[in-house]
Structure formats: structure tokens, C-alpha cells
C-alpha positions in Angstrom: -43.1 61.8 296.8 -42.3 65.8 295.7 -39.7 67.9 295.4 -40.5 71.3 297.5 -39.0 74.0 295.0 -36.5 76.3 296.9 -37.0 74.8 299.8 -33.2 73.3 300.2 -32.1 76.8 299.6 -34.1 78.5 302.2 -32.9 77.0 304.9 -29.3 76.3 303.7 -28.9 79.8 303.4 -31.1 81.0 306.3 -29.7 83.9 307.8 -27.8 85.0 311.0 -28.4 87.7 313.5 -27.7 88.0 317.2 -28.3 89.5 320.5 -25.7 90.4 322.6 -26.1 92.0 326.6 -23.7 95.0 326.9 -23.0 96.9 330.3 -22.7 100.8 330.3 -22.4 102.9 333.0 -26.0 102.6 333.3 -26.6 99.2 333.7 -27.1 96.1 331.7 -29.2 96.4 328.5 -29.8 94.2 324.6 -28.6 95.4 321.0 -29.6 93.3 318.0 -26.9 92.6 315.8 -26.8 91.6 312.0 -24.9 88.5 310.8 -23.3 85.4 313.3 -22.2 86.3 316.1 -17.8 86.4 316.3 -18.0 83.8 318.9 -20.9 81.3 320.5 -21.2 80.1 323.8 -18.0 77.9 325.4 -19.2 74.1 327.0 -17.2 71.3 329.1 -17.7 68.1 329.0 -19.3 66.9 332.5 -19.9 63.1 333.0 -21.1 62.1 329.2 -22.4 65.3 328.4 -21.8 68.9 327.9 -22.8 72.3 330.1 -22.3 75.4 329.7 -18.9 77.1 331.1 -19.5 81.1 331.7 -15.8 80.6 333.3 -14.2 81.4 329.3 -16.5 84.7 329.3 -14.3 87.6 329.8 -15.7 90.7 332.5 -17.0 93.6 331.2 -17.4 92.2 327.4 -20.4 91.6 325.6 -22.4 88.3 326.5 -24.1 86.5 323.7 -27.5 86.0 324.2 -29.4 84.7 321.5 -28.7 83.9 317.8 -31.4 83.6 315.3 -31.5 81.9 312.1 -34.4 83.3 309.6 -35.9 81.1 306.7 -37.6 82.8 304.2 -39.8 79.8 303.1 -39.7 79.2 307.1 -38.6 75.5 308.6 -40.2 71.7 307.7 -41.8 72.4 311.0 -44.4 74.2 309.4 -44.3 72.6 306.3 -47.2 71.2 304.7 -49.0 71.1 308.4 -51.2 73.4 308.4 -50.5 74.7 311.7 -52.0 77.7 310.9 -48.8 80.4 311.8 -45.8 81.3 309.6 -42.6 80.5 311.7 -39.5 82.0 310.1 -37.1 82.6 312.8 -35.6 80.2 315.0 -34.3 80.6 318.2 -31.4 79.8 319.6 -30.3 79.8 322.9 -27.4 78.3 324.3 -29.1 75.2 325.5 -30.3 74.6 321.5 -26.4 75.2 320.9 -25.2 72.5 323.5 -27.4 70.1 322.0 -26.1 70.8 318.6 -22.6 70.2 320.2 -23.1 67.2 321.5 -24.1 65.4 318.4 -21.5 67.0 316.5 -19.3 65.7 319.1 -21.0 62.3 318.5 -20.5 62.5 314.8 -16.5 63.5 314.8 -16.0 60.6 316.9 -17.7 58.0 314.7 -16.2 59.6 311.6 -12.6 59.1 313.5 -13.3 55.7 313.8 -14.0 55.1 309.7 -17.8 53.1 311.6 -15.2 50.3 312.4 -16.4 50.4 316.4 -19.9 50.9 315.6 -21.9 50.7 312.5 -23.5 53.7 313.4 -23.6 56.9 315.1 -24.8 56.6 319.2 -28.6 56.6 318.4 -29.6 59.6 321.0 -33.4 60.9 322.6 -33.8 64.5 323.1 -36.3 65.4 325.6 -37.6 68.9 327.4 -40.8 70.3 328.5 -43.4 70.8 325.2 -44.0 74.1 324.2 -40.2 75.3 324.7 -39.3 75.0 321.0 -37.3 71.6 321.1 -39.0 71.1 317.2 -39.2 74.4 316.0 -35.3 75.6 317.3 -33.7 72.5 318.7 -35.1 70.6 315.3 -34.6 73.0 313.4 -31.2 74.2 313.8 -29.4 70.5 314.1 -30.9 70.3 310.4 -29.4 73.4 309.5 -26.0 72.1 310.6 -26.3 68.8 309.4 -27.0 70.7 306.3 -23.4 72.5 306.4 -21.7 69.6 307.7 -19.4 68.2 305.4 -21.4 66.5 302.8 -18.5 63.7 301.8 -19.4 62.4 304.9 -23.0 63.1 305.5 -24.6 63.1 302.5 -28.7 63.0 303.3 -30.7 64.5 306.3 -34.3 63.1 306.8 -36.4 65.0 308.9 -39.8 63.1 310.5 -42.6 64.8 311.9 -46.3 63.5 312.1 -46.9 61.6 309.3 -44.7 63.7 306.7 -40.9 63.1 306.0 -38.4 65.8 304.3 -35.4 63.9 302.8 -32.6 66.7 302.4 -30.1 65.9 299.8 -27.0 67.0 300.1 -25.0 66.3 296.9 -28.4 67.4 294.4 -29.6 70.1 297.0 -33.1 69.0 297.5 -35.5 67.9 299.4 -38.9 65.4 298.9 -41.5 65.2 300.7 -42.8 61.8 301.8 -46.4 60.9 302.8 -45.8 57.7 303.4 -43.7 55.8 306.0 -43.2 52.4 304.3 -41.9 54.4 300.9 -39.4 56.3 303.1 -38.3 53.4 305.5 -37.4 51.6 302.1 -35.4 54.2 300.5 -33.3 54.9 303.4 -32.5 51.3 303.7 -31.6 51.5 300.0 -29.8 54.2 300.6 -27.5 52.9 303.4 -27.1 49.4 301.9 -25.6 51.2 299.0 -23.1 53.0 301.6 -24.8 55.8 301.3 -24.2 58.0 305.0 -26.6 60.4 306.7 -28.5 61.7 310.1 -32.8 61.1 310.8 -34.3 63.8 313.1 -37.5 62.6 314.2 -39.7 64.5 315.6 -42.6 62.8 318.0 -45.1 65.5 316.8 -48.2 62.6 317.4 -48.6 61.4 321.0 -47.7 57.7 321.1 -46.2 57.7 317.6 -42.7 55.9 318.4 -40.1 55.3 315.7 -40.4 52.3 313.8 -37.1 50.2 315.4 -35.8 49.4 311.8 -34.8 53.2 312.3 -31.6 54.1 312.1 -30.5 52.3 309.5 -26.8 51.4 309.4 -24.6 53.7 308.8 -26.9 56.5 309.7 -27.3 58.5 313.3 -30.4 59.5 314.6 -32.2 61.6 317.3 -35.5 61.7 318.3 -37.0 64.7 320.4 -39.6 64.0 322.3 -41.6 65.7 325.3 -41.1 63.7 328.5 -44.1 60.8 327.7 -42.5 57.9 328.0 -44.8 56.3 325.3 -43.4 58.5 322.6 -39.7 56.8 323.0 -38.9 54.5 326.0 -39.6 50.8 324.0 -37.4 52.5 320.8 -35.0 53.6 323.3 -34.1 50.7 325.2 -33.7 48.9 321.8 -31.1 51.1 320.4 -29.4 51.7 323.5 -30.2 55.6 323.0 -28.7 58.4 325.0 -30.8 60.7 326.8 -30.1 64.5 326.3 -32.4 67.0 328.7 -33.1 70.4 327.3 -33.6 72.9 329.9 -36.2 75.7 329.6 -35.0 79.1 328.3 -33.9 81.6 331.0 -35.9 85.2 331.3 -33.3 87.2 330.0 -33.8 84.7 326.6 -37.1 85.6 326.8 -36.2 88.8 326.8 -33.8 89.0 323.9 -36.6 87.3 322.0 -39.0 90.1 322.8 -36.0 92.7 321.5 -35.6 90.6 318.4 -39.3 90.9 317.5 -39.0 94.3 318.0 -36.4 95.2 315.7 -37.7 93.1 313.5 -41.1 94.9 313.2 -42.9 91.5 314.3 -44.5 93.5 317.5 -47.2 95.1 315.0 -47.9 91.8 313.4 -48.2 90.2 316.5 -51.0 92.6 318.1 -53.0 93.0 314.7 -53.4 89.2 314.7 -54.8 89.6 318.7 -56.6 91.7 317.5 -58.3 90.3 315.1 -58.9 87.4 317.5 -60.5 89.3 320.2 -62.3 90.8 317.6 -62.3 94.2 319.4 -61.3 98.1 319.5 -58.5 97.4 322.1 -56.3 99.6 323.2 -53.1 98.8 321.1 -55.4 100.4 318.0 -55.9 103.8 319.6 -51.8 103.6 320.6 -51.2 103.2 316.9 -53.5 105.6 315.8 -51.9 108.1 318.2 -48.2 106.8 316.8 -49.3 107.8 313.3 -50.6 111.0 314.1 -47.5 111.4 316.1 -45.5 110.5 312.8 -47.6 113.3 310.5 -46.7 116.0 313.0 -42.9 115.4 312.7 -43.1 114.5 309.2 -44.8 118.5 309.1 -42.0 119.8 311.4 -38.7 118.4 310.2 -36.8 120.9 311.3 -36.6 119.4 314.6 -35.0 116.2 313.8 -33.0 116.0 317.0 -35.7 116.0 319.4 -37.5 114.0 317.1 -35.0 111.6 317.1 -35.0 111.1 320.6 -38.6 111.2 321.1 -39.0 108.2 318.7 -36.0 106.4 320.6 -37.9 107.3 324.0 -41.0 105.9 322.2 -39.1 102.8 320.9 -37.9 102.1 323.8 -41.2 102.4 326.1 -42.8 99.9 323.6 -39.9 97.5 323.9 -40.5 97.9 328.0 -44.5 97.6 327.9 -44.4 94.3 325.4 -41.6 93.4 327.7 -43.8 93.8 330.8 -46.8 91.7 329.4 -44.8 88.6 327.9 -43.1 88.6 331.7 -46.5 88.6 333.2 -47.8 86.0 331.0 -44.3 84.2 331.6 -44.8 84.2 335.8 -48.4 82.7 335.1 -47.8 79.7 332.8 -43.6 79.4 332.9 -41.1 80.0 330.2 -43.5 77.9 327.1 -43.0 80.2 324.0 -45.6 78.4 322.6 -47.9 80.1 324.8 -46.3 83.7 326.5 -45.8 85.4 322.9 -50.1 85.2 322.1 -52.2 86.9 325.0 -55.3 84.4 324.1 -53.0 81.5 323.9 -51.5 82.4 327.4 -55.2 82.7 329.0 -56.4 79.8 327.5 -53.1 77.8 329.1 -53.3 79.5 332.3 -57.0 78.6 332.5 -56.3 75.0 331.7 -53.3 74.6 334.2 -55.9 75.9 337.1 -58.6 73.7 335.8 -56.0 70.4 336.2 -54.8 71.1 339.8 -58.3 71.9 340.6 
């Protein structure tokens, strides 16, 4: 066991920026905003779960899209893997929101009750299509918000995934890392025999690799997300009685914001160098570049002009938000909305290529 330095902090304090749709007189178009967004996304309960109700959204006004949360020292997803990428933004749509909601939901209920129904929160099993971000934004952002939830209540987040554990404390504001799964499975009994409360996401990031069933311990909820392999949950599940939630694969115009998020945030240049480099080629997003820059000298040479230059960089911004918007839609109608896969051309190909070679 370690103690990640600043790690607590980075995503307590991870920051908020939006996308919003806005109608004009031409048509429906995407503006990045800084900061959280005034207002999320309504829900109703249906059954024993929550949707979605676009009934509350008032005509004309602008429609939240997408929210993102950015950690500098990015999210335990990443951490200490070695997955090879640096992942600092989540995204959240509003199916990551109603999942947040309906633990929170979960939660205030229990809390009502003092535990005197239940010793512990409903245990719950989160499951969606891999590749659609479930660990990296679903996980990601119910720590985040079991992070701000009030800490007299919940006063430790664990977060599983593979064979690591990140144990958030809440009250000292910091968070160990744990290699092994006997030391941690101890200490969080410890910690709930001493009445200590708090939430486990676990994360089935290793095919087959179900929770152990001493998990949760009492006084402690829990959610496991999971792809839809049975292996990875069902014998858990039927144990604890878990609720199923289904997260549903992000819509185009999701997509989309995401594409206009990376774009004000300068991550469309980062993005094509690293093709680049993979394809290990002179492509033709080098000579655009080339010809940007030179574009750049002359108006730097000419300012005079700065209204048409203005407008020609807008025209130019905007023509580069359509063309990378065009190719992560093609990539999207070949292999489906998997954003681990539509925002890397080689990645896409090499999916596409395998999803041919199974129903062949």
C-alpha cells in the first residue's frame, strides 16, 4: 500500500465544461461552454428505474448535451495500468447522469432509513456494451460524486479495477493504492465493523474476474460494471440480490458534441500527430498543417486585415470541425457508437476488420 500524492485532489476538484445545442435561424448547431452547466438533464422514475423525460425541456431553449469533467492527473482508470493513453476528460452524457441518479436515489433512501431496513445500500450491477466508456465516464464520474457526497455519511470510496484498488478517503483526503486483494478485503471489513460507512465501484476490467462475495461489507453499497458476460457478475449477483442497471450506447449527436469538445480543446492536433506516428507516414493531415501555418505567417504579415482574417480562420475552424466530424461518423456507421474505437482511425480498421472476420 501507497499514497498517490495529489491524486485525491485531482479528481475532487476536476473541472466542469459543457455542450449545449442552440437553434438560430439557421438551424441547429454546438457551443462549448466553460464551468457546470445551470441545469442537467430531468428523469422519472419508470418501473424501478429512471429514464430520461425531454417533456421538462422548454422549446426553443438551449439543450444540454454533454458535460465533461477534466482531471489533471486523469482518472484511477488509467492509473498505474499502463494502458498506454492519457485519459483526462470524462464524458458525460445523459445516460452516465441517470446512472449517477439512480444510486444517489439508492443512497438517500438508505440514509432515511438510519440502515435499520437494510444493513446496506441495494448492492446494484451495471452493465452496457464494452467500449462505450461505462469505466472510463460511468466509473469515473459516480466516484467523483461519491467524492462530494456528504462525507458524515459516506466517508470512504474504494474503486476496483484489474488487480489494483484505490481507497478514497474522505475525512484525510487521500487515496492508497492496493496491490493486493486479501490486504484490501481486510481493511474494509475493519473499516465497517468499526461503523465506518462508504460505496465499492468495481470495475470487471479482467474477463471472468467476479467479486469476491464477502464484498459489500456491511454498511457499505456497491456497484459493479460489467460488459454483458455473464461470467464477470451473474453467481455474485444472484447472491446479493443485485439490481441490474442497462446503460445505453451514446446517441450521434453525443458523438458529436464529443468531436466539438476535442476541438475546442486543441485535442484534434494531438489526436492526428499520434496517427501519424502510427502509420508512420507523410499523410495528408501533415501537408493541411503545413498549409495552416503558412496560412498563419501570411496574416500574421498582413494584420491590417483582421476582419477578414477573422472570418477566414472561423470558416477554417469550422471546416475542420465538419471534416473530423465527417470521418469519426464514417468510422461510427462501420463499427457502432464504441468510443473506444471511432476516435483512432487504426483502432477503428483494426475493429471493423475483426467484426467482418467473426460473421464470416
Amino acid at each position: 500500500m501507497y499514497v498517490l500524492e495529489g491524486f485525491y485532489e485531482s479528481v475532487y476538484n476536476a473541472r466542469w465544461s459543457h455542450v449545449v445545442e442552440v437553434t438560430d435561424g439557421e438551424g441547429t448547431g454546438m457551443e462549448v461552454k466553460e464551468g457546470k452547466p445551470p441545469q442537467s438533464w430531468t428523469y422519472r422514475a419508470v418501473g424501478g428505474s429512471l429514464e430520461k423525460d425531454d417533456g421538462v425541456q422548454q422549446s426553443g431553449a438551449e439543450r444540454l448535451r454533454l458535460m465533461v469533467l477534466t482531471s489533471d492527473k486523469e482518472w484511477p482508470y488509467s492509473w498505474e495500468r499502463g494502458v498506454g493513453e492519457f485519459i483526462h476528460d470524462c464524458y458525460l452524457n445523459c445516460e452516465v447522469e441517470r446512472v449517477w441518479q439512480i444510486v444517489k436515489r439508492d443512497l438517500t433512501k438508505w440514509f432515511s432509513t438510519c440502515g435499520k431496513i437494510k444493513p446496506s445500500p441495494h448492492p446494484c450491477v451495471l452493465i452496457g456494451t464494452p467500449g462505450i466508456g461505462k469505466s472510463m465516464n460511468a466509473g469515473s464520474y459516480l466516484l467523483y460524486q461519491l467524492l462530494h457526497y456528504d462525507a458524515e455519511k459516506l466517508q470512504m470510496v474504494a474503486y476496483f479495477i484489474a488487480d489494483r484498488t484505490f481507497l478514497f478517503d474522505k475525512t484525510a483526503k487521500t487515496v492508497s493504492l492496493y496491490t493486493s486483494e486479501a490486504s484490501i478485503l481486510s481493511i474494509l471489513g475493519s473499516f465497517s465493523r468499526r461503523g465506518v460507512k462508504g460505496y465499492i465501484i468495481y470495475d470487471v476490467a479482467m474477463r471472468g474476474h467476479e467479486p469476491s462475495t464477502s464484498l459489500p461489507c456491511k454498511g457499505w453499497g456497491m456497484i459493479v460494471v460489467t460488459p454483458p458476460d455473464k461470467n464477470n457478475y451473474e453467481s455474485w449477483a444472484m447472491q446479493m440480490g443485485a439490481v441490474q442497471i442497462i446503460i445505453n450506447c451514446p446517441e450521434e449527436n453525443d458523438v458529436k458534441a464529443m468531436c466539438m469538445w476535442k476541438k475546442h480543446n486543441g485535442q484534434l492536433e494531438e489526436e492526428e500527430a499520434k496517427e501519424e506516428a502510427e502509420e508512420e507516414a507523410e499523410g495528408e493531415r501533415r501537408k493541411k498543417r503545413r498549409k495552416k501555418r503558412r496560412k498563419k505567417e501570411e496574416k500574421e504579415k498582413n494584420r491590417g486585415r483582421k476582419e477578414e482574417e477573422t472570418e477566414e480562420e472561423e470558416e477554417e475552424e469550422a471546416e475542420e470541425e465538419e471534416d473530423y466530424w465527417k470521418k469519426v461518423k464514417d468510422r461510427m456507421n462501420k463499427v457502432g457508437p464504441i468510443l473506444r474505437f471511432i476516435f483512432n482511425e487504426k483502432k477503428s480498421e483494426a475493429r471493423f476488420i475483426a467484426c467482418e472476420d467473426a460473421v464470416e
